[in-house]
Structure formats: structure tokens, C-alpha cells
C-alpha positions in Angstrom: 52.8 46.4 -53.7 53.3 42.7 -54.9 51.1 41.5 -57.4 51.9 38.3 -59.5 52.8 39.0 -63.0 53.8 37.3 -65.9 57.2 37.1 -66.8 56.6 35.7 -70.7 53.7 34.3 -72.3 53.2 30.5 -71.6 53.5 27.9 -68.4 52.3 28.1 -65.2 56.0 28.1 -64.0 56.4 31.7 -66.1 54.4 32.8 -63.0 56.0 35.6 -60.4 55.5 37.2 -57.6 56.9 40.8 -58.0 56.8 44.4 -57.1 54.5 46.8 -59.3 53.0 50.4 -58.4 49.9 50.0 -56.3 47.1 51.5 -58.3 45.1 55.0 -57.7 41.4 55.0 -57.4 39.5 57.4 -59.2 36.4 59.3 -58.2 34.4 56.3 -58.9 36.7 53.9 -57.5 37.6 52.1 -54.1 40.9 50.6 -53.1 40.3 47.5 -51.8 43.1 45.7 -49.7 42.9 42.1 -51.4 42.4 38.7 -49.2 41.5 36.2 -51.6 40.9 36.2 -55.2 39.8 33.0 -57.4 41.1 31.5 -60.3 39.1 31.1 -63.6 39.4 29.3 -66.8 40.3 33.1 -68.3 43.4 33.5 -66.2 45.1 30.5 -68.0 44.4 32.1 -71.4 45.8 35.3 -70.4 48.8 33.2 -69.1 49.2 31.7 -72.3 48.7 35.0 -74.1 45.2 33.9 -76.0 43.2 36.6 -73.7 44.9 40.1 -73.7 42.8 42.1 -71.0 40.2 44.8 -72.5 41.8 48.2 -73.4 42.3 50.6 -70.4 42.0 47.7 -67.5 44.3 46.1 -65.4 46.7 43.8 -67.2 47.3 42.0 -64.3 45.4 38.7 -63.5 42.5 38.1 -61.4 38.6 38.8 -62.1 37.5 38.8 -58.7 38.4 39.4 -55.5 37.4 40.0 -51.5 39.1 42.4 -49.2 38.9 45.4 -46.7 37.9 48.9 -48.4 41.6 51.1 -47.9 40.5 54.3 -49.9 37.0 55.7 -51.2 37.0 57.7 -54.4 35.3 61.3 -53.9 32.0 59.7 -55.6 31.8 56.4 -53.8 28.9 57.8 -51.4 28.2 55.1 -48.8 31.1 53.1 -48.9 34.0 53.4 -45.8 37.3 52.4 -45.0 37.4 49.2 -43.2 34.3 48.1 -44.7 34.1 43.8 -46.2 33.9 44.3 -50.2 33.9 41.7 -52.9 33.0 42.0 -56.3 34.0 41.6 -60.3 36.6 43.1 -62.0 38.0 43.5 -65.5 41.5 42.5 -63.9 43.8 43.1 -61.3 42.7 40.6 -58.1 46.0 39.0 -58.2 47.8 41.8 -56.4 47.8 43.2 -52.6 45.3 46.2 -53.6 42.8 46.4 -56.2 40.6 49.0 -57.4 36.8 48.7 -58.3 33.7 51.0 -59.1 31.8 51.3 -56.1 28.5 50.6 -58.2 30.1 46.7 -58.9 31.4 46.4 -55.1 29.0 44.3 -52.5 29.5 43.6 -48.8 30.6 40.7 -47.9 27.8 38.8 -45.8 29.6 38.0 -42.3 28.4 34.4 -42.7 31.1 34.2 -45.3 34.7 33.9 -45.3 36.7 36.4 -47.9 37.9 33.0 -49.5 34.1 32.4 -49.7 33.4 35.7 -51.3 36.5 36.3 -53.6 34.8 32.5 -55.2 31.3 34.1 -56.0 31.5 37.1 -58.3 32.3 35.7 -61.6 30.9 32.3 -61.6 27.5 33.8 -60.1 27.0 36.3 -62.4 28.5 34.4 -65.3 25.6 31.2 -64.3 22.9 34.3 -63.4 23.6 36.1 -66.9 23.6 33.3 -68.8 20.5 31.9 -66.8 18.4 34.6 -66.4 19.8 37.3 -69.2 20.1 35.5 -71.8 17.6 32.2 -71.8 15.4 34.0 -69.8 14.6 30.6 -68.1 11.4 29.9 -65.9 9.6 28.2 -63.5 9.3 24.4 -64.5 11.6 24.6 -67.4 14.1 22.2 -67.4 18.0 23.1 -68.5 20.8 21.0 -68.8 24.3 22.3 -67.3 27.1 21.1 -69.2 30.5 21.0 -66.7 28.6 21.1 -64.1 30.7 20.7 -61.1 32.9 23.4 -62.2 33.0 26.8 -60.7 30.0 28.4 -63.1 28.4 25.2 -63.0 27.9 25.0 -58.9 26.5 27.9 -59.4 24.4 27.4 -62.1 22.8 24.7 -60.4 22.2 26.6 -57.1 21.0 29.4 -59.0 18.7 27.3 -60.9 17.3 25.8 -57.9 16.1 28.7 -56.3 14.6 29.7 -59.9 12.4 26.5 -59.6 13.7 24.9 -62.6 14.5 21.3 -63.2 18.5 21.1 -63.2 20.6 18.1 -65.4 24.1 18.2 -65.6 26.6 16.2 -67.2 30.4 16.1 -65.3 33.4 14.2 -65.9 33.5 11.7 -62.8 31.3 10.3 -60.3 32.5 12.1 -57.7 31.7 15.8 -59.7 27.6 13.9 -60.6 27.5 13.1 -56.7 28.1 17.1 -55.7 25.6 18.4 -58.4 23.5 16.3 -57.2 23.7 17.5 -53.8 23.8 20.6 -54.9 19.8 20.2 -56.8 20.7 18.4 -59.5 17.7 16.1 -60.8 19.7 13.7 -63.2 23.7 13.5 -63.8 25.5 11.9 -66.7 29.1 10.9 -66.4 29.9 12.1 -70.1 33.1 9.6 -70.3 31.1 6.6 -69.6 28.4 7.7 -71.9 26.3 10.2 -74.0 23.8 11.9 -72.4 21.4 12.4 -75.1 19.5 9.1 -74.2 19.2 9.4 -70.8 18.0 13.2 -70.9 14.9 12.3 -73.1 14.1 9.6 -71.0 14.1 12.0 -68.0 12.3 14.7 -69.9 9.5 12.3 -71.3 11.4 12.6 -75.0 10.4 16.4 -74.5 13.7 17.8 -74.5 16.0 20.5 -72.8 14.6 24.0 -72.5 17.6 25.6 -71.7 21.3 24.4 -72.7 24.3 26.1 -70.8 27.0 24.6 -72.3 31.1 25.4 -72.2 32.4 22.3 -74.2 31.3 23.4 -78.2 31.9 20.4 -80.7 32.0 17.6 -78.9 28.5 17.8 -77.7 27.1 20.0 -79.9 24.7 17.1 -82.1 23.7 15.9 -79.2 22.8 19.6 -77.3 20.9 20.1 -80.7 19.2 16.8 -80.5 18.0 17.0 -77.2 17.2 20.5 -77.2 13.3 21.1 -76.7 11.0 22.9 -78.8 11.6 26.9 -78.5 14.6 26.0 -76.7 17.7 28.3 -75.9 21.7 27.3 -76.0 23.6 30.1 -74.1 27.4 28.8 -75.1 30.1 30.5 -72.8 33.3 28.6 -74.1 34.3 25.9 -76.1 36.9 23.6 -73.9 36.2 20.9 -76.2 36.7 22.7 -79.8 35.2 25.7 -81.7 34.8 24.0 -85.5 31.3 22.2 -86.3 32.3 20.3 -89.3 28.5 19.8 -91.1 25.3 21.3 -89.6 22.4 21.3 -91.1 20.6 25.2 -89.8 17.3 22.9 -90.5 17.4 21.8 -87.3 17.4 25.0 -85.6 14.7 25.9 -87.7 12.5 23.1 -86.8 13.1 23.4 -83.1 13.0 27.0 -83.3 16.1 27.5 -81.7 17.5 30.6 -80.3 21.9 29.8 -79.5 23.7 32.4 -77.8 27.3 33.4 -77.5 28.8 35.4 -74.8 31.4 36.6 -72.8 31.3 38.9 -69.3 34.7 40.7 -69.2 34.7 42.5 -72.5 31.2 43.7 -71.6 31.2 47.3 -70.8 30.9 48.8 -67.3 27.3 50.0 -67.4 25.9 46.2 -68.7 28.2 44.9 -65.3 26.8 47.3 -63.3 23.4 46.6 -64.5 24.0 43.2 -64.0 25.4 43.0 -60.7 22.3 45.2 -59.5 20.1 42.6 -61.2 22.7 39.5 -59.4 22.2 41.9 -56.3 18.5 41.8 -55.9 17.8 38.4 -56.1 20.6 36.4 -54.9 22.1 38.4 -52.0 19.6 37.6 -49.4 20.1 33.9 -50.7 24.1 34.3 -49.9 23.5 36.5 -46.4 21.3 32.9 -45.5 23.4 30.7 -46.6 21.0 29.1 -49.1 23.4 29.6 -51.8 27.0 29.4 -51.4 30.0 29.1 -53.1 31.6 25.6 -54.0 35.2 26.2 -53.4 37.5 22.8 -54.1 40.9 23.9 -53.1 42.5 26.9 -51.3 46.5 28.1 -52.4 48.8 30.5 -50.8 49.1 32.9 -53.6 52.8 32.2 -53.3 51.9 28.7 -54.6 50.3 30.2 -57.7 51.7 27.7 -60.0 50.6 24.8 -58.2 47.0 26.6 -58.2 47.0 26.7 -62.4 48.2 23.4 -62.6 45.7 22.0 -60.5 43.1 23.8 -62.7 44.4 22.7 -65.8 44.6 19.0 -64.6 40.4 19.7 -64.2 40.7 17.9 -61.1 38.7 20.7 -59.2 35.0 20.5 -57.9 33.8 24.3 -57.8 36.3 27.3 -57.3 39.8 27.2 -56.6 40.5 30.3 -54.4 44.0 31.9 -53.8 44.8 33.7 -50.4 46.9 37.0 -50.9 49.0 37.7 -47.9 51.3 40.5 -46.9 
């Protein structure tokens, strides 16, 4: 099968298309003919060599994918060739065929294209993890989305929404505040024009945040303290921006009671995804077969055009997902 593959560690341009062994399911396992698979932030740092996969999974690129079930592992009870599948994986979705465990697969609702459903899986349940997981928000609590018209942002805010929560976001552009905003966004700060701690405790009443979801670090890490609420929660999932706080006073975290979170979803192990993509499963997926939540997808490549796709993502130019279409 082709796949794309890396030829060294670096560039976009270092980018190929080449022929590899299609993989073998195991008893747990379909074979899913790929369609579509979407780029995220982690593909780059694989590219670059700063994200080797996990041990024992798929070293090629690609954490999610959609596509047409081509084999069924003895185990994988209820699943059929033929069938609509999308769903996570640790690796692999940049490539003709991919295997999955049947317990992280979902049909793809016919209301959605496999472009649509290749964009969902990892931004979904990266935004529902980190929303519901881990700052265990609730009705009427307010949380701020850093990077919110990225692809974990859209659907943070969506997400969010349907959670009854009052959503703030901060973006790099107009144009990225306007689509949050559409989205369910309440209040949007162009962080390049200005800070957003002033405007946020207006909004709030000088309450505060209750829930922080941020992927920037040190660049808006005093003011993510600052406006964070009493018994509030930060749930951090990158640090775009920089990783070093140079002082800090832990007083503050004390005073607000703070709880700050750290976390990744690839390097989990299979049972938490499982877990979590039942979880994902039962309260989104009627939300996704209605079209009440959807994916945000900015830009669709020709997997041939690969490199174009990562510059384009590195250039942060994208609103939401950008998808690649695998082809024959």
C-alpha cells in the first residue's frame, strides 16, 4: 500500500509518498480502507522528530482517520465489511489501510462526509477529555478557550455549548473571534491587539474563569492565573507559546485554590481511549448524527499535496481542521 513516510527528520518537504506493507489486523482489530485522515499539531512534531510514536504503534503519521471496514478481526463482533468507520488512532491514518480496535471504531453518521469524520476524532475527544474528564465543568460555569478557532478549539466550544456553559475564547484574528462566535462563543479577544485579562473580568462580573483550556503556556500563563476564578481548574494540553515560567509565586494557586492539569491523549493506554470514546460516544453522537455539532474543517489537500497541507498548518492560517483525502 502507499502510505506517506518520512524520509529524514525535519521539513515538510522531507515528506513522501511511498510503498510500505499494508498492516494485519489482529483479533481485536479492523482494517479500515482510509478516505480522509486530518492533520494535527502532533504530526509536525513527529515530522520534526520531537514526538516518536508510543512503543508497539504505528510509526507512520496520522491520529485519525475515516474509511470503509476491508477486514474484521475474529473478535470484532458487530462490525462488517463495507461498513462507514472513523475513529482515533495511536498512528497510521496517513496510509491507504489502517488498523483500529473495534471498541475505538464508530459509524460514520450518513449526514457526514468521510472528510467530515476523519476531522472529529481527536479534536472531539481531546476538547471532551479535557472538558468533561478533567475540569469536570458544569452547567453555568464559565471557561475560557485559549486558540479557540483551532481544530480542538471548534470543538471545545461546540462541546461546551451543548454542556450549557458560558464559552470565551481568545484567537489570533478577527476573522478566527467571528467563527467562535458563531460557533457559541459569548466574548472573543483578539490576543495580538490586546490582553484578555481585562476584558474577561468585566464579562464575568470580576468573578473569574472557572475552567481554563489553554495550549499556549508562558505567554498567558499570569494572566490565566489572574483571571482564573475561585476553585477554578487549568487543563493545559500544549505549550505553542513556551514551556519555562520564569517566577511564580504557588501562593496564588493556593489562594484561588487552584487545581492545573497536564495532559496528553496518544500516550494514554488503550483501555483509558476506549473508556473515553464510550464516554465521547454517549453523549455527543446523537449531537453529530443531527448535525448539532459538527466539525469545523478550514482546508481540504490531496494527500499527494501533503507538504503544502503542513505548511499551511504551520503558517496557523487554518480556522478548525485541515483534512487530507487519501486516494488510490
Amino acid at each position: 500500500m502507499k502510505a506517506v513516510l518520512i524520509s529524514k527528520p525535519g521539513s515538510a518537504e522531507n515528506l513522501v509518498l511511498g510503498d510500505i506493507i499494508r498492516p494485519v489486523p489482529g483479533p481485536n482489530e479492523l482494517l479500515v480502507k482510509v478516505k480522509a485522515t486530518a492533520l494535527n499539531r502532533a504530526d509536525i512534531l513527529q515530522r520534526e522528530g520531537k514526538y516518536p510514536p508510543p512503543p508497539g504503534t504505528s510509526e507512520l503519521l496520522g491520529l485519525e482517520m475515516s474509511g470503509i471496514i476491508e477486514e474484521t478481526g475474529q473478535n470484532c463482533k458487530g462490525w462488517s465489511t463495507g461498513q462507514s468507520v472513523f475513529g482515533l488512532l495511536s498512528g497510521g491514518g496517513y496510509a491507504q489501510y489502517a488498523t483500529i480496535d473495534y471498541r475505538m471504531a464508530l459509524p460514520k453518521p450518513e449526514i457526514l462526509s468521510h472528510e467530515e469524520a476523519a476531522a472529529i476524532p481527536e479534536s472531539f475527544l481531546t476538547a471532551f477529555q479535557a472538558l468533561v474528564w478533567l475540569a469536570r465543568i458544569q452547567p453555568d460555569e464559565s471557561v475560557l478557550i485559549h486558540a479557540g478557532a483551532s481544530g480542538v478549539g471548534t470543538s471545545a466550544i461546540q462541546l461546551a455549548r451543548e454542556m450549557g456553559a458560558h464559552i470565551f475564547v481568545t484567537a489570533g484574528s478577527d476573522e478566527k473571534i467571528k467563527k467562535c462566535l458563531e460557533l457559541g462563543a459569548e466574548f472573543g479577544t483578539n490576543y495580538k491587539n490586546r490582553s484578555f485579562f481585562e476584558p474577561l473580568m468585566e464579562a464575568t462580573g470580576e468573578k473569574g474563569i472557572d475552567v481554563i483550556i489553554d495550549f499556549v503556556g508562558e505567554p498567558f500563563w499570569d494572566q490565566n492565573i489572574e483571571a482564573l476564578a475561585t476553585d477554578g481548574r487549568i487543563v493545559i494540553l500544549a505549550t505553542m507559546g513556551g514551556s519555562e515560567i520564569p517566577r511564580f509565586s504557588l501562593r496564588q494557586l493556593i489562594r484561588k485554590r487552584a487545581t492545573i492539569t497536564g495532559s496528553t491523549l496518544r500516550n494514554r493506554p488503550l483501555y483509558y481511549k476506549i473508556d473515553l470514546t464510550r464516554s465521547f460516544t454517549e453523549f455527543a453522537y446523537p449531537l453529530l448524527k443531527s448535525g448539532r455539532i459538527r466539525p469545523v474543517i478550514g482546508r481540504i489537500f490531496s494527500w499527494e499535496d501533503v507538504v503544502q497541507a503542513h505548511r499551511y498548518m504551520e503558517q496557523n492560517l487554518n480556522i478548525g481542521k485541515i483534512v487530507l483525502r487519501v486516494t488510490d
